[in-house]
NUZA-94746 format. One record per residue: x, z negated, y negated of N, C-alpha, C, O in turn. Coordinates in steps of 0.05 Angstrom, whole numbers, plus 5000, padded with zeros to 4 digits. Atoms other than C-alpha are relative to their C-alpha. Layout:
N
XZYXZYXZYXZY ...
***
This chain:
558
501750005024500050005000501750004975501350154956 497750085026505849774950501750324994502650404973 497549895014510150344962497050324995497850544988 501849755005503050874956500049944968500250124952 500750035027501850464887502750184976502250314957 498049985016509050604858499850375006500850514989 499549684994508551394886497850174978498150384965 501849955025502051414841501050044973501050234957 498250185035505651014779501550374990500750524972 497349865006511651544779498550264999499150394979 502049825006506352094788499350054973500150224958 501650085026502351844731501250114971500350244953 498850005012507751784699502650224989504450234972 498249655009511352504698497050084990497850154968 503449865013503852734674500949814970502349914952 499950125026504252234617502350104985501850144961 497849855015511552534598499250254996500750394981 501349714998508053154603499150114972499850304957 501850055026503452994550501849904978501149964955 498250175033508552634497500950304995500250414974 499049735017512053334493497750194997498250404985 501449755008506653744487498849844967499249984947 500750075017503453264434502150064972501350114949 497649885011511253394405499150264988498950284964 500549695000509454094404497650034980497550244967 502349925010502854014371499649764973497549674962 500150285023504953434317498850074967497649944950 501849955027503553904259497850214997497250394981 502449895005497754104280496649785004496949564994 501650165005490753754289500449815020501549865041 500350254977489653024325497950015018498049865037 502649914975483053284364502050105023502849905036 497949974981487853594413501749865014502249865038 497850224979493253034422498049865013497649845037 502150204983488052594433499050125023498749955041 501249924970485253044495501850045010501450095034 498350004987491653084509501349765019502349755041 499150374984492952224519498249965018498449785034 502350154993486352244541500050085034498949955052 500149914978488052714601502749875019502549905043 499050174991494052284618499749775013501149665030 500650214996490151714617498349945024498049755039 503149944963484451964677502650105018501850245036 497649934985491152124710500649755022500949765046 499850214988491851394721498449975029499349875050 502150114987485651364758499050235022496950225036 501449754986485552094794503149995016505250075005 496350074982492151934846500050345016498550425034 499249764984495552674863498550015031497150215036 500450144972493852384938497850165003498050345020 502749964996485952544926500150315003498950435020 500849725011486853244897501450105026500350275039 498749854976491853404955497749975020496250175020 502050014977486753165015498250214988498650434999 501749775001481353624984501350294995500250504999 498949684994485854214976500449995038499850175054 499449924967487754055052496750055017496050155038 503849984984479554035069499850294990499250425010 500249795007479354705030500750275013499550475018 497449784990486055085058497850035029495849915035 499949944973485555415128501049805013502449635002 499050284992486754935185500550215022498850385030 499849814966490155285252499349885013499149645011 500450204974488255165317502650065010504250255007 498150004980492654895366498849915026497749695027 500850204979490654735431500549745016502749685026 499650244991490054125457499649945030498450125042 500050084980490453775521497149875004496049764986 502050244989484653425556500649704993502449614978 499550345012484052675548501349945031502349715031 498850124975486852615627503350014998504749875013 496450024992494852815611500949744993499649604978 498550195010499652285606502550094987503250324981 499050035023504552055567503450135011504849995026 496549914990512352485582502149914979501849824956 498950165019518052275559503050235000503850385018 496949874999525052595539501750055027501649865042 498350024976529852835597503449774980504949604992 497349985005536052675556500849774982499049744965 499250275014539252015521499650064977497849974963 500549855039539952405452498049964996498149844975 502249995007532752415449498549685006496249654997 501250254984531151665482502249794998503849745016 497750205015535651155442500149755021502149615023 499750174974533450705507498949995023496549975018 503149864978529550845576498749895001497349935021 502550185000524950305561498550144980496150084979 501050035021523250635500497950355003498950554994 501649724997517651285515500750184971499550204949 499649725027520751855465497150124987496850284969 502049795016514152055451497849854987495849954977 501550135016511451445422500449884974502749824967 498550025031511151285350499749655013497549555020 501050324995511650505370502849845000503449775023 497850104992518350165360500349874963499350004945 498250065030521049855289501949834992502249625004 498050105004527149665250500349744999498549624987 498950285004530248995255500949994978501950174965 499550115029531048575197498050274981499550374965 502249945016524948985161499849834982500149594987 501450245008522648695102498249885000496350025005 503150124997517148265103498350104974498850194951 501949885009510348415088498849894972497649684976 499750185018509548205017497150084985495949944968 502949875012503048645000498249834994497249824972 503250214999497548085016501249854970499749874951 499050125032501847694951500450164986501050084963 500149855021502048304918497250054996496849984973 501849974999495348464927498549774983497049874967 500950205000492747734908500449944970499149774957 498450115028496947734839498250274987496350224973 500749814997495048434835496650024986495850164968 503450045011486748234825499949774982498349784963 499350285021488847534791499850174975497950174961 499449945025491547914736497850294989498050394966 502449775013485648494725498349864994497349904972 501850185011481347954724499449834984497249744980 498950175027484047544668500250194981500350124957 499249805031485248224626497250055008496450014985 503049954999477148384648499049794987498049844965 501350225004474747794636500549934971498549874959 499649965022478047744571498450234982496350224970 502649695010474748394545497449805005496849674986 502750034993468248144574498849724980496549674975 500450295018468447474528499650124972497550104959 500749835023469847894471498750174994498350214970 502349825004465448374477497249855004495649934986 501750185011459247784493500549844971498749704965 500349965025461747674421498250134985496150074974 500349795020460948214389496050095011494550054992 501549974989454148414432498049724985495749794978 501750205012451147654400500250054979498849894966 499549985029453647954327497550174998495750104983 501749795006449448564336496649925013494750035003 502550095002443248224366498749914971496549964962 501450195015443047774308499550134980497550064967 500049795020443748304261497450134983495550114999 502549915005437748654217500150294993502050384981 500349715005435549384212500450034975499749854960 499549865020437449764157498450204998497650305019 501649745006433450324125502450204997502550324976 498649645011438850934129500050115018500450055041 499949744975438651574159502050045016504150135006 497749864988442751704217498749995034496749885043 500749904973442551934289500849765019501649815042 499750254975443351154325499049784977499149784953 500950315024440550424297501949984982504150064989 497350115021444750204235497749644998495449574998 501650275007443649444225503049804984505449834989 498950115010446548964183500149665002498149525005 498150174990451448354193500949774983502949814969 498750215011452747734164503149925008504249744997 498250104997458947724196501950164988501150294970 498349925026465547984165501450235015503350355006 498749774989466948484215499050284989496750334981 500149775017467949174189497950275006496550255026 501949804990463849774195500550125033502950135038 499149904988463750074261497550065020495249995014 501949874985460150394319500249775031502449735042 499950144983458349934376499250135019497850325014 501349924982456750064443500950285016502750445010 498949764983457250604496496550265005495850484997 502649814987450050824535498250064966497750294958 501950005016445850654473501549784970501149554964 498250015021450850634410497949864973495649924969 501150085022449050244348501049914973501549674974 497949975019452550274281499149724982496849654974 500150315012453649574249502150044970504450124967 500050155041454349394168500349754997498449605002 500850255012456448804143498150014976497650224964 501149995024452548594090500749944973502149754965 499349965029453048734021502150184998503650154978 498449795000457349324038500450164982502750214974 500349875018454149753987501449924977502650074962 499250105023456249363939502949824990503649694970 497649865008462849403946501950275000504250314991 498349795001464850023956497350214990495050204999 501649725010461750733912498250125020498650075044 502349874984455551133940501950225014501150305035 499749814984460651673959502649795021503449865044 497950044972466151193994497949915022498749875045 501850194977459650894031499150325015497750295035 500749904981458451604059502250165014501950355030 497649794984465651834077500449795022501549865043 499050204980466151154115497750025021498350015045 502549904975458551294150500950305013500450335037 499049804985461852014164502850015019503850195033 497350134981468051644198499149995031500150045053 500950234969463051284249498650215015498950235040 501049854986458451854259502450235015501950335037 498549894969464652274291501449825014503049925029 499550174969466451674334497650085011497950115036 502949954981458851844355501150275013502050305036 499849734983459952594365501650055016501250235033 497749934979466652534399499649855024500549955045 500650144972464451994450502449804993503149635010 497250244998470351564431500349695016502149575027 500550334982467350874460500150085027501549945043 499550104967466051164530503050155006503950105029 498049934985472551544534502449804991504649845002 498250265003476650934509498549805025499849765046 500950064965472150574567501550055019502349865034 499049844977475151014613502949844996503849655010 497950125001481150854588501349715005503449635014 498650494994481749994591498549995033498749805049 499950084963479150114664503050155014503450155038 497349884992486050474673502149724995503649625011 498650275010488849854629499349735029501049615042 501050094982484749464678501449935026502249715035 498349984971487849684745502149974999503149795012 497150085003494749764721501249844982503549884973 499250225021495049184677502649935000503549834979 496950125002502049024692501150244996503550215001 498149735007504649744674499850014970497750064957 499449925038507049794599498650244990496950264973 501149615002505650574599497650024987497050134966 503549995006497850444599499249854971497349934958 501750105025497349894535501950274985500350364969 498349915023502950384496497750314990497050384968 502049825006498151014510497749914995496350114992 501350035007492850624494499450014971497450084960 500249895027495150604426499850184985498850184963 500049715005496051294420497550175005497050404997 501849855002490051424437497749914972496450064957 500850125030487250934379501650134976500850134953 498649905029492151254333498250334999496650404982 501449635003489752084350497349854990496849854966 503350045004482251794351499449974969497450074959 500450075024482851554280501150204982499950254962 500049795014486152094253499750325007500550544998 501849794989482152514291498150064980498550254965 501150135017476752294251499650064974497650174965 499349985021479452284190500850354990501650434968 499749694992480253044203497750094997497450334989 503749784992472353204213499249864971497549994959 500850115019471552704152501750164971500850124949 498949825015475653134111498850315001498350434980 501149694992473253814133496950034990495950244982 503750035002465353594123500149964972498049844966 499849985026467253614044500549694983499849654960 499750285013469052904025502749964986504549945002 498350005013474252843975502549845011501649625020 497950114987481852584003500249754980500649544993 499650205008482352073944497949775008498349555019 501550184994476251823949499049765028498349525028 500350194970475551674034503249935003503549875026 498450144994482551444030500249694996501149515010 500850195009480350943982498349835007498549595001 502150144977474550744026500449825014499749595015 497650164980479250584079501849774989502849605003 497450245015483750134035498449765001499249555010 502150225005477149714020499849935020500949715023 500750054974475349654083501849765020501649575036 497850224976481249344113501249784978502549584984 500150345013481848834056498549814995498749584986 502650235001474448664063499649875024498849645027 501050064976473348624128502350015031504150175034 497850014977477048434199498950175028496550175033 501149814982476448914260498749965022498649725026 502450074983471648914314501550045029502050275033 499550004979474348814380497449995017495449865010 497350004986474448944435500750344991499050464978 499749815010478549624426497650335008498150544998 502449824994472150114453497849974978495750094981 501749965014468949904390501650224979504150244977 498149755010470250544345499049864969496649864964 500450115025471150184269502350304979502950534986 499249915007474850394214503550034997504850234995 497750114999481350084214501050075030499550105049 498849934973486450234274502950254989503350394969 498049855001492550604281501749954973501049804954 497450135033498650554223498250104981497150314987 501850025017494550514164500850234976499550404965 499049865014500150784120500650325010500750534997 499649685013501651394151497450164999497550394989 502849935006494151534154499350094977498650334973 501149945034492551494075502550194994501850384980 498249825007499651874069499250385013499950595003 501149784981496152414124498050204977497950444973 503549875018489152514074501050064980500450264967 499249955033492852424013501550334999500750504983 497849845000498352944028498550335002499050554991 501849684985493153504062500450035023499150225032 498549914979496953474129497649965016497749735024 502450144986490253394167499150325011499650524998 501249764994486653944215500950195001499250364995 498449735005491654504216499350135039500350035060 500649924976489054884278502250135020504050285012 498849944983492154994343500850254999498850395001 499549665003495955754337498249975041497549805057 501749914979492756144395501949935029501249815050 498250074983499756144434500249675018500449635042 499450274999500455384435496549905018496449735036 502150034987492855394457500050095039499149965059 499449884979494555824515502149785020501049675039 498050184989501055394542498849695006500149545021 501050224994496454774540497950015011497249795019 501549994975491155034583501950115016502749905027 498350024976495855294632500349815010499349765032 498650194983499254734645497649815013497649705035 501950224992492754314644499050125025498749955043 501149864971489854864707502249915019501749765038 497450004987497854874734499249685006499649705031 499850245004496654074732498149955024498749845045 502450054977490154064774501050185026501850075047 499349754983491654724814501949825021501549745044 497050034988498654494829499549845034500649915055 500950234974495553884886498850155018499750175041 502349914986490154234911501750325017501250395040 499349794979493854864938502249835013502649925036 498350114975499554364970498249825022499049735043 502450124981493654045003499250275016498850285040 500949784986491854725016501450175022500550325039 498249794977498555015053500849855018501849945038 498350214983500554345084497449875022497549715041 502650094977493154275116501050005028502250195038 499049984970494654065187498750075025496749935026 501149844975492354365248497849765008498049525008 502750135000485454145262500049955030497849895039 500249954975487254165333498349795013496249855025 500150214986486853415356497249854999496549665013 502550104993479453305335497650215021495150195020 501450024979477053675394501350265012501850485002 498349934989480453865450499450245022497150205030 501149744991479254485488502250115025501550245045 497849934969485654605541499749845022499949595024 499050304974485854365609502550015010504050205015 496950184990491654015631501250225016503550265010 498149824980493554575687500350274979501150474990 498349785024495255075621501649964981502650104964 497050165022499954575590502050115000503450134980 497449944993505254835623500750244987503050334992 499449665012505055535582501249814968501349964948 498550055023508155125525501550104989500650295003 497449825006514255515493501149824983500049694965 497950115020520255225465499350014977499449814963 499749985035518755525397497149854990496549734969 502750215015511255225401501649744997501649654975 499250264997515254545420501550024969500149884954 499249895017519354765359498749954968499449824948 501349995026514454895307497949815003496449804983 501150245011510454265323501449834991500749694973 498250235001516253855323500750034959501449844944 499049975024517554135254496850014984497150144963 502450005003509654075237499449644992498349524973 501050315000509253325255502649894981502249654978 498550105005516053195217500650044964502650014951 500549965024512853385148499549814983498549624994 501050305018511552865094497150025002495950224996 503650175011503952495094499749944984501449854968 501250065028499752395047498249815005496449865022 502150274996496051705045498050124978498650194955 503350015014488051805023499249814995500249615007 501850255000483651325002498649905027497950105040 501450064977480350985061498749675003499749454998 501450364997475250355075502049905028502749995050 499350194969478149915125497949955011498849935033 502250034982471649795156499250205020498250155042 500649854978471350475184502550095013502950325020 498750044978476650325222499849875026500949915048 500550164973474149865265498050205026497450105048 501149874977470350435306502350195012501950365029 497149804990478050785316500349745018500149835041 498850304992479949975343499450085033497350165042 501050064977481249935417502550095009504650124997 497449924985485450145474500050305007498050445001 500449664994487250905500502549945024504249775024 498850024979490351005561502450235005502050335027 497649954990497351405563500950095023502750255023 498050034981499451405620499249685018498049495007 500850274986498950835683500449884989498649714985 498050335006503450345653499750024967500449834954 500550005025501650595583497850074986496250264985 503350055015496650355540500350004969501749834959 500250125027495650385468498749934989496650054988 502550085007492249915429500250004965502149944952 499049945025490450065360498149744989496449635004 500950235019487849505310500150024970500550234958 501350065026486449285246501149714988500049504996 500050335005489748665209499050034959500750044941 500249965030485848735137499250254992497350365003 499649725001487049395106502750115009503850304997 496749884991494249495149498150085025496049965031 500649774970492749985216502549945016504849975008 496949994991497349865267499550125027497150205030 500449774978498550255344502749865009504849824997 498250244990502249805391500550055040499349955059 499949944964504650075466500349735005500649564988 499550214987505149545514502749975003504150175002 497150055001511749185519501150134971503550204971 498349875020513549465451498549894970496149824969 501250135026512549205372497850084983498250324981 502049775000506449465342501550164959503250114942 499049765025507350025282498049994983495649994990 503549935019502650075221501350264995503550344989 501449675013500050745208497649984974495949814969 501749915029496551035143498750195009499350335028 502249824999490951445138500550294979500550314954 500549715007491152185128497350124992497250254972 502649945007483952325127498449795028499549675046 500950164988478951975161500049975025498649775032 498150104962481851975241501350045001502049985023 497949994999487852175224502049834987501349754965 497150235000495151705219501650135008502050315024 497049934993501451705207502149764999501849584983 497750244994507451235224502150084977502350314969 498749905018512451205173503649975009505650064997 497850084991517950895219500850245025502850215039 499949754994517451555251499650265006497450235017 501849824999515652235259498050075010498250295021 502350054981508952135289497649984991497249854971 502250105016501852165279497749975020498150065042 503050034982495052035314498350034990497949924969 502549875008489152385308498149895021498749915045 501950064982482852105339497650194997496850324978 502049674996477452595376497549795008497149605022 503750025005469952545361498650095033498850305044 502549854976464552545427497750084980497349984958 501949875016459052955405498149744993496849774972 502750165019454052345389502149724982501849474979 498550165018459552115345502249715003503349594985 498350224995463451575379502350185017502450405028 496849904994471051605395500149995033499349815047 499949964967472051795465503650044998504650105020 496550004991480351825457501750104974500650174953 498449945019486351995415502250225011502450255036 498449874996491852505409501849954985501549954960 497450155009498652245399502050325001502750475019 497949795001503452765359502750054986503150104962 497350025014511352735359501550105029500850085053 498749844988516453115388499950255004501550375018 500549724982513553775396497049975012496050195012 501850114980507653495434497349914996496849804974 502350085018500353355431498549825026496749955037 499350174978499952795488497149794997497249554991 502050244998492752505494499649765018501049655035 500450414996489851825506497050055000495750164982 503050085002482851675537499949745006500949605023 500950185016479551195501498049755032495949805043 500150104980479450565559497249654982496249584961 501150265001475649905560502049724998504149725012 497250214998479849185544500549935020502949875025 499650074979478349035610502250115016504249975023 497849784990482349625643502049984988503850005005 497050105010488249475599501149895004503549915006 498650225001488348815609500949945035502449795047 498550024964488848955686502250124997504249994999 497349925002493949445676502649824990504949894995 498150095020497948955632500749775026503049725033 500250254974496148365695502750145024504950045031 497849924983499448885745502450004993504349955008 498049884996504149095709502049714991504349764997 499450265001506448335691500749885032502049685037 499750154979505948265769502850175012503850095033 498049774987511348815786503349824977505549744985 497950135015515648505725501249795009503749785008 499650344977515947775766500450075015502149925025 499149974959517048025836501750164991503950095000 498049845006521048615803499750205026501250185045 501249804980517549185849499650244987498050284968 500049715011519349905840496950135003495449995017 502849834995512850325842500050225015501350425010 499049834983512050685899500250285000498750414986 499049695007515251375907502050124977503150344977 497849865017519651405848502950025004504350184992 497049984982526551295887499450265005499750404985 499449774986525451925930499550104975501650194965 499949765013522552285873502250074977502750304969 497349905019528752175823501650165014502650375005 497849914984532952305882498950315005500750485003 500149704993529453015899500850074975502550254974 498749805022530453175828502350024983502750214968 497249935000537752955818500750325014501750505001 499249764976538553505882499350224989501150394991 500449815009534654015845501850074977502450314973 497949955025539453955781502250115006503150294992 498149864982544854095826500250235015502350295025 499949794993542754695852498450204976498050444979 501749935023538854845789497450164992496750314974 502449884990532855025813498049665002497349545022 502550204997527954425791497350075012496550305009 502450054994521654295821497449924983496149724989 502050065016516454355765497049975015495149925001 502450024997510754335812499649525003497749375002 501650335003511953505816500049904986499849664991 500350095020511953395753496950064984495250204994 502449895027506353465690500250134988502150094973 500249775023505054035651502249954982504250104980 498450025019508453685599502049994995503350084976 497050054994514053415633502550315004504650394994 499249674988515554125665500950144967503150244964 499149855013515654395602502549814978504749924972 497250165010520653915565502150005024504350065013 497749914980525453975631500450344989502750424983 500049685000524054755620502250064974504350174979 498850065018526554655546502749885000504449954983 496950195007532754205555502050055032503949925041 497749874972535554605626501649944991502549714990 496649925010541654875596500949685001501249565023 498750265009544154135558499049905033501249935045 500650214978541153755628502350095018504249955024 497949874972545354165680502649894987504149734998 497450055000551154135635500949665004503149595011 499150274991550853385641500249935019502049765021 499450004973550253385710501750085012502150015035 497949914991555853755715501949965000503550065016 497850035009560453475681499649715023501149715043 501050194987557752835716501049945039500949765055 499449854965560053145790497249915014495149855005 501850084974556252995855498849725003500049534995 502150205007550752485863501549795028502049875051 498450214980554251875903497549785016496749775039 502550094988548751405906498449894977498949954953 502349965015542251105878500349605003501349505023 500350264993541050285861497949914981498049974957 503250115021533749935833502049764984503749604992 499950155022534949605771498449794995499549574993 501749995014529149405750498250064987498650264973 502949945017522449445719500249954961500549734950 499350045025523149545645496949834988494949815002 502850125011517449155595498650224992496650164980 503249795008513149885582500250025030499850265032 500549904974513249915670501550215003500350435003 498349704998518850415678501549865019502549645015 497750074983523050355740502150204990502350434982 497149875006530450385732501549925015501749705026 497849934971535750625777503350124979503950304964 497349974999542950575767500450155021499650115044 499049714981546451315795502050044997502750154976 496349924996553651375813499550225004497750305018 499349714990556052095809503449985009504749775010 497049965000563452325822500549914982500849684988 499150015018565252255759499249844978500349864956 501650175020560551745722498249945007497350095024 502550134994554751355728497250014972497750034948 502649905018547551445689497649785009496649715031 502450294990542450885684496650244997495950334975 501849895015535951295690496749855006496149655020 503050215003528351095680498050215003497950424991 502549875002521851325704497149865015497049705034 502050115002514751205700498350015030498550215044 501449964973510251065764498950334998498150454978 502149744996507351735792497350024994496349814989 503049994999500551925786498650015011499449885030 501050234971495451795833499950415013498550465033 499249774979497352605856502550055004503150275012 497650054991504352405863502350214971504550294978 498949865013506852795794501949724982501749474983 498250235012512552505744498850094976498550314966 501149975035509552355676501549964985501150024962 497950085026515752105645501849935010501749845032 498150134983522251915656502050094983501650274967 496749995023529751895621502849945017503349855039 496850144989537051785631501749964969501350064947 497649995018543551555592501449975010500949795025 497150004990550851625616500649684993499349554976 499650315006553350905615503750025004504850205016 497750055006560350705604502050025026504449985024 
***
């Protein structure tokens, strides 16, 4: 979550540099513009790249790949390079670094709402202020397009409110300031009306809101109080009102009266005061955008949106794994270069979406791997995690709504829909590989986990995997494997890694003899193998109940 927030921030925050130079670019010309310029930085906050990518990826083309049935199990690497240990299944995302840091989110998280809620809540006091000023207040007889009512209190003219706006007078206004400064300062308030200024400053302190502890958000907030006012002061000039006279307005104003918080009320006062009356006095006000400069600032603003939504669009990932369509006896037509271009598919950067944690709990459960492998996925909060047996569990992030990804390695899981909408299994994808999991009961796990706890204590190979390593040492040696006793899958990762396998066997000499190790903690028997020339600890998974090898490894040992 912490490191999605900071990927936002830095986001946010090349958009917001975006905007300072273009506003650069557009300094001597009118403040209606910068201002839609802070203002589009500011919904930036609140619109995370993340979103716009997922709906370009719902948009883009999605390939098919085919998928396996929910019956294959789980294969594993032939070769050490690929299987850092033979306890450890190469093809599961499920393992993580030692000495990690700890999980510091839930205290970030906790400080995180503390502090929105003290800068909300603040606003919210001040504004039941201001909201008991304008109750108490009395109608005024003047023409204008929202209530005007008048104020015993000493706050200054200004426009209140958002849904149903209401322009507040102190009283005895008239009678300090001339009939024409009293209508350059009523033509101030009425374009805070026409521009919307209260709800898109709104918009804005819910940006202040969320990222209350980011500087960025109060500094553009000023900037947007500064354009807005001499925004303003731009339409109040243009609508025929003399520059001495509404400068003079303004002067009164802010020596009669003090300003109306909170900042979504749109008054008169705001932004540097002096270079304002230097702005009206001088003429520098309203000088229109050239056409060029108009052009380069819609671009970028399309280029800005665009830009997400087609990498959502090219990086859309193969739609394969929400429903599965191959059966298991056409696995074996795999090709290196498919193994290839998934491996370089699944090894792409993710994009974390928004997602409820609640509808996770219908992904929650176990999936069945393989005999001896089970995976159980869970839920602690809003963290996801995917946890083989015997092994540490992994949190995964959400891609779209059944899809995950591990970040501790190249891996992701996609869960597949039964037609009346409940999860019937998952497809686990790393290495090349698209290695389903049907979706088991706790019970059935927790027997598997019973057995395989009872083989761990007695330390009982599973029957048939002696002979069958040993037939397929013999086949390496004459180099003519036996893909019919293996799995689709397996067959085709042996098929892939011939060449490199033989030559290790070769260098390795002649097979001397064979000795049980041990039962590893995922249920992997392991056999220490003297050759001529070196010894190789290797590991493999019970057979299947038609006598095939679902998985299995080696490493040269010292």
């Amino acid at each position: 979550m912490i490191l999605a927030v900071l990927d936002h921030l830095w986001q946010s925050t090349l958009c917001l540099g975006a905007a300072a130079l273009l506003t650069l670019l557009l300094r001597r010309n009118g403040a209606h513009t910068r201002y839609w310029l802070w203002f589009a930085a500011s919904v930036k906050f609140l619109v995370p790249f993340a979103l716009l990518v997922s709906l370009g990826s719902l948009l883009g083309p999605r390939a098919t790949i085919p998928t396996l049935a929910p019956a294959a199990a789980l294969p594993i690497a032939s070769l050490a390079q690929e299987v850092g240990t033979p306890f450890v299944a190469a093809g599961a995302p499920l393992s993580v670094t030692e000495g990690a840091w700890p999980d510091i989110s839930g205290i970030a998280l906790a400080v995180w709402l503390l502090g929105m809620l003290i800068v909300t809540a603040s606003w919210l006091v001040r504004w039941r202020r201001l909201r008991t000023v304008v109750h108490a207040a009395r109608p005024l007889a003047i023409p204008a397009p929202v209530p005007v009512r008048s104020t015993s209190s000493a706050v200054e003219p200004g426009l209140v409110g958002i849904w149903r706006p209401v322009l507040l007078m102190p009283e005895g206004f008239a009678s300090h300031l001339s009939s024409e400064e009293t209508r350059s300062i009523l033509a101030h308030e009425l374009s805070h009306l026409r521009r919307r200024d209260n709800l898109t400053f709104a918009m804005h302190m819910l940006s202040q809101a969320v990222f209350w502890f980011y500087p960025l958000t109060w500094w553009l907030g000023r900037r947007l109080i500064a354009e807005r006012e001499r925004a303003c002061d731009e339409a109040v000039l243009a609508s025929g009102h003399e520059a001495h006279i509404y400068a003079e307005s303004i002067l009164k104003v802010c020596r009669l009266y003090v300003p109306a918080p909170p900042a979504c009320t749109s008054g008169v006062s705001g932004a540097s005061l002096k270079d304002r009356v230097e702005a009206i006095m001088n003429g520098h006000m309203d000088r229109r955008v050239p056409a060029a400069k108009r052009v380069l600032v819609l671009t970028l603003g399309v280029a800005g949106i665009a830009a997400p939504l087609v990498v959502g669009m090219l990086t859309a990932r193969p739609a394969s794994a929400r429903a599965p369509t191959q059966s298991l006896s056409s696995a074996a037509a795999t090709t290196p270069a498919e193994i290839a271009q998934r491996r370089y598919d699944q090894s792409r950067p993710q994009t974390v979406v928004p997602f409820d944690p609640k509808d996770f709990d219908k992904l929650a459960g176990y999936y069945e791997l393989g005999p001896t492998a089970f995976l159980h996925v869970f839920r602690n909060g809003d963290h996801y995690f995917a946890q083989l047996n015997g092994q540490q569990p992994t949190e995964n992030f959400p891609e779209s709504s059944t899809e995950f990804f591990a970040t501790v390695v190249a891996a992701q899981i996609s869960f597949v829909m039964g037609p009346n909408g409940r999860v019937t299994g998952l497809v686990l994808h790393q290495n090349g590989f698209l290695q389903p999991a049907q979706r088991v009961s706790a019970a059935v796990a927790k027997a598997a986990e019973t057995k395989l706890r009872h083989r761990l204590s007695n330390n009982i190979p599973s029957p048939g995997t002696q002979a069958s390593l040993l037939r397929y040492i013999n086949s390496l040696e004459t180099g003519k494997p036996n893909y019919d006793e293996m799995s689709s899958q397996m067959a085709a990762v042996v098929q892939a890694q011939l060449p490199m396998i033989e030559q290790i066997i070769h260098t390795l000499g002649a097979f001397q003899a064979m000795t049980f190790k041990g039962v590893s903690s995922s249920g992997f028997d392991v056999y220490d193998v003297t050759f001529a020339h070196g010894r190789a600890e290797w590991s493999i998974a019970p057979l299947s109940a038609d006598g095939k090898v679902l998985a299995r490894g080696f490493r040269e040992l010292p």
